[in-house]
N, C-alpha and C positions, 0 to 999 in steps of 0.2 A: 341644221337640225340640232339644238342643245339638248342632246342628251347627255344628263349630267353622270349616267353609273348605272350599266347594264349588271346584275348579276342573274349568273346562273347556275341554280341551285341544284340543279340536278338534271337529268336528261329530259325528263320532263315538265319541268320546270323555271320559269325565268319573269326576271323583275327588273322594271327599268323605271327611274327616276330621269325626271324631265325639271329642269329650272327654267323658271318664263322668265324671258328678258325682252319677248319683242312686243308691240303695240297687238292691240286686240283685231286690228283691221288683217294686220300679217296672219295673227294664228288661224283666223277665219276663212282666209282666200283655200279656195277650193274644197272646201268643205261642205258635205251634204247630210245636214239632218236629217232623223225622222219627224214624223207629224211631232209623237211626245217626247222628244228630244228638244224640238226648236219650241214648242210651247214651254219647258222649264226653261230653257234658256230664255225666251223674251221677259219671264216674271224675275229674272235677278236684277237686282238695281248695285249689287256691286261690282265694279271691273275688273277686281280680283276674283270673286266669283266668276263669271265669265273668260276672264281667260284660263284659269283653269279648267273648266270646263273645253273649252276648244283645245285645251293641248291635249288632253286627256285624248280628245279625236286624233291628236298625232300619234301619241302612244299606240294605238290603237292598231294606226298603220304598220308599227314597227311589228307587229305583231302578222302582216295581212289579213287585219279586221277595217273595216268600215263602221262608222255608226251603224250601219242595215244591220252588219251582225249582231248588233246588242239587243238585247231585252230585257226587259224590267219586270221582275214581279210585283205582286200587289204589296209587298213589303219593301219594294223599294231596291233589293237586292237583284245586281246586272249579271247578267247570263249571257252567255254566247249561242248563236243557233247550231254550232257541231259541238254542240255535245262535253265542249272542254270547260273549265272553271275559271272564273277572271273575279277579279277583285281591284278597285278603283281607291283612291285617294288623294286627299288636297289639301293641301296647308301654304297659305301665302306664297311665296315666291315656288313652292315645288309641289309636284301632281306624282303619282307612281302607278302603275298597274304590274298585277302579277297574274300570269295565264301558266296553267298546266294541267295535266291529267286529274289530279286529284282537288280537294274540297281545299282553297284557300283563302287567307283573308290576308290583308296588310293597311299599316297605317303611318302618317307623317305626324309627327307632330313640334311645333318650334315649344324650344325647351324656353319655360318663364315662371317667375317666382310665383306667379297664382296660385302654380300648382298644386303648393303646400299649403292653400287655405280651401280647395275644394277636395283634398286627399281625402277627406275621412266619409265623402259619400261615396267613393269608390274604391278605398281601401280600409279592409278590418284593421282591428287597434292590434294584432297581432304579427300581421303582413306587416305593414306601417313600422311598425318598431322594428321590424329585423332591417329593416333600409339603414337604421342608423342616423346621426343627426349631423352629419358631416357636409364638408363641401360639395358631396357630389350626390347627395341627397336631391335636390332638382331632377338632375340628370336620370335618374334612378326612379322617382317616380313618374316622370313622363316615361319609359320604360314599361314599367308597367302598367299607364293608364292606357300606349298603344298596344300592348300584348295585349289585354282584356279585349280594345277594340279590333285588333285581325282576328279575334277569336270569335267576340261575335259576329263579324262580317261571314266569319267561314261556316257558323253556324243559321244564319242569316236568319232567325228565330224571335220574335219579338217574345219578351214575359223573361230572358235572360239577364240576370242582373249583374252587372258589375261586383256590387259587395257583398253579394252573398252566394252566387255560382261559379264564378271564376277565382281562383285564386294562383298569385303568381312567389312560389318559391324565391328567396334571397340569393344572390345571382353577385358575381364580381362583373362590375365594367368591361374589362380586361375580357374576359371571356368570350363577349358577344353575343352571347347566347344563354336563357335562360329555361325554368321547367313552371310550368303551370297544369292544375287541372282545372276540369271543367264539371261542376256535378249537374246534370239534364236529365228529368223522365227520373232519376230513379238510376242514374248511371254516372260513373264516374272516369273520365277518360284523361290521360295523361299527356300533354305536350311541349316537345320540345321547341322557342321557338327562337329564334335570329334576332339582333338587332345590327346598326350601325347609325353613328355619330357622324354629323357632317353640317359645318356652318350656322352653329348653334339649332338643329334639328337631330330628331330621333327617326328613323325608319324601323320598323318592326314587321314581320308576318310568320304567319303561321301557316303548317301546308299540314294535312290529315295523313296518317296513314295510308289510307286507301281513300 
């Protein structure tokens, strides 16, 4: 079972990252969809999609979930039937989930020079500038473009905008961890959240308060 980096954040809380390295026929043996589970799975025509997808079913189990425990809202956002909070993600060769008590998001994302020509529809010219224009400027805004994304996952809320609800505070590498708020409704809420760096990818999430 390649799991590549359990962490756990707290007594209620734990995130494990998974690297696929085997053939899609492997990830599949034993595994049992639901109806709309195996219907989005037959509509991917990519085998990267697809086997992230089936490992995500291994995560799953690290956890004692089945696909059965999963459910989907109309927004697309996966919920557990007891009651607890999970959060999914996939990027090329790695998948992650994060289950706990409270409202969580998390995201992968492989660090690449794009990133600095789609910056400005998800980061304000103010945000943007405090990165600095250094070598590790890449690195720092995938950073922040996955904080935005476990932030909306945690808030699983469509009408949330990257560039103008979420905003993610200047942050040193080193640190691991940075602050962002969220302005929603008419309300302003403040988060602390996590990263780490591993084989040119970023992992990020976000856990709520309560």
């Amino acid at each position: 079972m390649p799991i590549y980096k359990t962490i756990t954040v707290d007594e209620q809380t734990t995130a494990v990252i998974w690297k696929i390295n085997e053939s899609l026929e492997t990830l599949s043996e034993g595994i049992q969809l639901t109806d709309y589970c195996q219907s989005r799975f037959d509509v991917m025509q990519s085998e990267v999609h697809r086997k992230g997808f089936m490992s995500i079913r291994h995560l799953l189990r690290f956890f004692g979930y089945t696909d059965l425990d999963l459910i989907y809202d109309e927004k697309g956002k996966p919920h557990l039937n007891d009651g607890k909070y999970i959060s999914i993600t996939h990027s090329f060769e790695f998948t992650a989930v994060i289950v706990s008590n409270k409202r969580v998001g998390i995201d992968i994302e492989k660090q690449r020079e794009k990133i600095k020509k789609i910056a400005p529809k998800f980061t304000p010219i103010e945000e943007y500038k405090a990165l600095g224009n250094g070598e590790d400027l890449i690195r720092k805004l995938t950073i922040v473009w996955g904080a935005k994304e476990s932030l909306y996952k945690l808030y699983g809320k469509r009408g949330l905008l990257f560039l103008h609800d979420i905003f993610v505070y200047d942050f040193d590498i080193s640190a691991s961890e940075t602050k962002a708020k969220v302005m929603h409704q008419n309300r302003v809420t403040f988060y602390i959240l996590h990263f780490l760096e591993f084989e040119g990818f970023t992992c990020v999430y976000a856990i709520a308060d309560s």
